[in-house]
N, C-alpha and C positions, 0 to 999 in steps of 0.2 A: 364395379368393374367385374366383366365375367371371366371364369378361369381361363377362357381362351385366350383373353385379351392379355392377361396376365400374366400368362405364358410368356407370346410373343412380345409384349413390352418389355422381360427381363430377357429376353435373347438379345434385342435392340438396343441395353444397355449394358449386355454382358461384352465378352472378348471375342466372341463366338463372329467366324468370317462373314463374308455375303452367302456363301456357298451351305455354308449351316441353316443359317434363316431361312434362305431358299427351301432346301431340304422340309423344314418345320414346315412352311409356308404349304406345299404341296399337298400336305396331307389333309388339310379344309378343304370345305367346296367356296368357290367364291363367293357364293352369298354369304359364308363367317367371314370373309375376309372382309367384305364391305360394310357388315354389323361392328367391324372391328372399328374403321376408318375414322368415325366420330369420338373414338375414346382416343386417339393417339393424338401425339404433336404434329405441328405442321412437316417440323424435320422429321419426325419420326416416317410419315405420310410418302414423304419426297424420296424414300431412303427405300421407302418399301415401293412406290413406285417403280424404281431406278429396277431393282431387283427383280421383283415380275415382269418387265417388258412392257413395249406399246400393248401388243395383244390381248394378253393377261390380265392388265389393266382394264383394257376398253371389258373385257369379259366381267370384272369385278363390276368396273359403274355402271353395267346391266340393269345389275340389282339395287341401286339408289336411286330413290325417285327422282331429286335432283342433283345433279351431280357439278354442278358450275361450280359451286364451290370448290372442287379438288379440281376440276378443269386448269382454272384461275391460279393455283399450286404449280403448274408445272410449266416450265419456258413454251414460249409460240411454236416451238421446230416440236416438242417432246407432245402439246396439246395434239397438234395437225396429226403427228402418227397414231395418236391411239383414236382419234378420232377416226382416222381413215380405218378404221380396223373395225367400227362398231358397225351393225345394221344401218341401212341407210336411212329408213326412220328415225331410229332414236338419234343417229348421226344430225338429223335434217332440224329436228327437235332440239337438242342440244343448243347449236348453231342460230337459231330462232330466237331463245333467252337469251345468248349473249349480247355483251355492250358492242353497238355497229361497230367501233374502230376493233374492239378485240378479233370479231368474228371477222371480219376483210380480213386483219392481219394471215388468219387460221385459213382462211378460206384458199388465198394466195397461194399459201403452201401446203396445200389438201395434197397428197400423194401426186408428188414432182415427178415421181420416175413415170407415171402413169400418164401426167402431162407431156413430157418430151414426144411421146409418141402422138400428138396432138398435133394436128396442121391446120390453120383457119386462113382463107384467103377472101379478101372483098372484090365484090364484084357487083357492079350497076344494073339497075333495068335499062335505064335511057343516060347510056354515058354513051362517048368516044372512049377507043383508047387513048393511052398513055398522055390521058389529063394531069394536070398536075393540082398536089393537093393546096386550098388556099390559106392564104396565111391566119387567118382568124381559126382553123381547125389545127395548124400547126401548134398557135400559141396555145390552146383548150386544152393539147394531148401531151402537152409539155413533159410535164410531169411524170408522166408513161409511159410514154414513148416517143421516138424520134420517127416522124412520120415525113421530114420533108422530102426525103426520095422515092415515094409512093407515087406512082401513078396507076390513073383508073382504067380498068377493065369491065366489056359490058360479060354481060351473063350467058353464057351458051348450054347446051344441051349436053355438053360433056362435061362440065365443072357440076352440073347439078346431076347425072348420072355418077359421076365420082364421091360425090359427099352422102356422107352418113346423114347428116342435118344443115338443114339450109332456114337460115335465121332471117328473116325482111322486118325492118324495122316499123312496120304499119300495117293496118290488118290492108290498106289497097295495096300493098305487095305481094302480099300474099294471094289475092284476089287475080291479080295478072296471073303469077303465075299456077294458080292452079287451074286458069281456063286454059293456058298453053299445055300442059302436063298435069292433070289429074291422075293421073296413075302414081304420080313421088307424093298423091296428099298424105302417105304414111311420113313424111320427112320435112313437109314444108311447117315452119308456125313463125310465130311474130316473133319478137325479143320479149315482149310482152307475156304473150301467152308460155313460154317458155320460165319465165319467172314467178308466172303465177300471178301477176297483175291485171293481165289484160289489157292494160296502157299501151296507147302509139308513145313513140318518139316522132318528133315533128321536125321535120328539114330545116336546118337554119340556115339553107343555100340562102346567100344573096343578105342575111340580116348581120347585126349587130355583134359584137365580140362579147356580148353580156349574152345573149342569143346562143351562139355557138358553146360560150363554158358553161352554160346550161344543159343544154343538147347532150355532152360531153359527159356530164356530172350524172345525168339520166343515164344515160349509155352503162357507167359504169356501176350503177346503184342494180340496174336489174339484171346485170351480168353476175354480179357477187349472187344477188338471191337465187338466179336459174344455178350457177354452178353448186352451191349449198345445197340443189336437189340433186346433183348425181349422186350414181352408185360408189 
């Protein structure tokens, strides 16, 4: 055990506040802090967590190669903030080795206030308006949301002048519309390519209910991967 660690372990079991340890805490550089990490207990880890901050934290597991193991330490709401807080590499890395359901969970709640300001509207190549959505994609979305008051809308020059990114579920969507507007090719791409796949999602207009919670399940698999790569 080295005398840094040594230190801060008898602070951790002395009488001394959070405000003391803190104090102690400040005078390392993070990478003692994270040489430290492997000699403490997990309470010890969680305590010291709590104390440095999302920020401070994310700065600390910089410097571990792998850091899932302390990830895994701390609740879904406390992982998602210090994640939000690292590089987006190492963030996108992290996020990569975790178990799918952990990382959804995390993913979900990747910096919310950041989401609020976030608007996504759907809109067709070759729809009518205010279709209504059918029942086999109601039942698929169940679980996520309540989509039966949805009606569709086709795509104009002013929803795609408005948007930041404009997501088509197939590279021929994308194909229409960049002979209508190649000038937005800075903002058009698939769902696919946007995740990092390359993979179409395939129409399940008109097929089966095993069809559509497929479609659905796809939809929502490379939505978790593409949003794992933002900033």
């Amino acid at each position: 055990m080295n005398k840094k660690y040594s230190e801060l372990a008898e602070l951790f079991r002395s009488e001394k506040t959070d405000e003391e340890i803190l104090d102690f805490l400040l005078n390392f550089h993070k990478n003692d802090i994270a040489d430290m990490l492997a000699g403490m207990t997990e309470e010890e880890r969680k305590r010291l967590y709590h104390l440095l901050g999302a920020q401070k934290t994310a700065d600390v597991f910089k410097y571990i190669e792998d850091p899932r193991k302390y990830i895994k330490e701390l609740t879904v709401e406390s992982a998602a903030r210090v994640i939000s807080e690292m590089d987006s590499d190492d963030a996108v890395d992290l996020l990569e080795n975790l178990d799918p359901q952990e990382k959804e969970q995390i993913v979900r709640m990747l910096d919310e206030d950041a989401k609020k300001d976030v608007v996504t509207l759907s809109a067709g190549l070759f729809t009518a308006p205010g279709g209504r959505v059918s029942p086999q994609a109601i039942e698929a979305v169940k679980d996520v949301a309540d989509i039966s008051g949805h009606l569709s809308r086709p795509l104009n020059k002013a929803l795609l002048d408005a948007a930041d990114l404009v997501v088509g579920l197939a590279a021929d969507h994308k194909k229409v519309l960049l002979r209508q507007f190649p000038e937005m090719s800075d903002k058009i791409v698939t769902l696919g390519e946007w995740a990092g796949t390359n993979e179409d999602v395939a129409d399940p207009f008109g097929g089966t209910q095993e069809e559509y919670d497929a479609c659905a399940a796809q939809i929502k698999e490379l939505l978790t991967k593409a949003l794992a790569k933002l900033d």
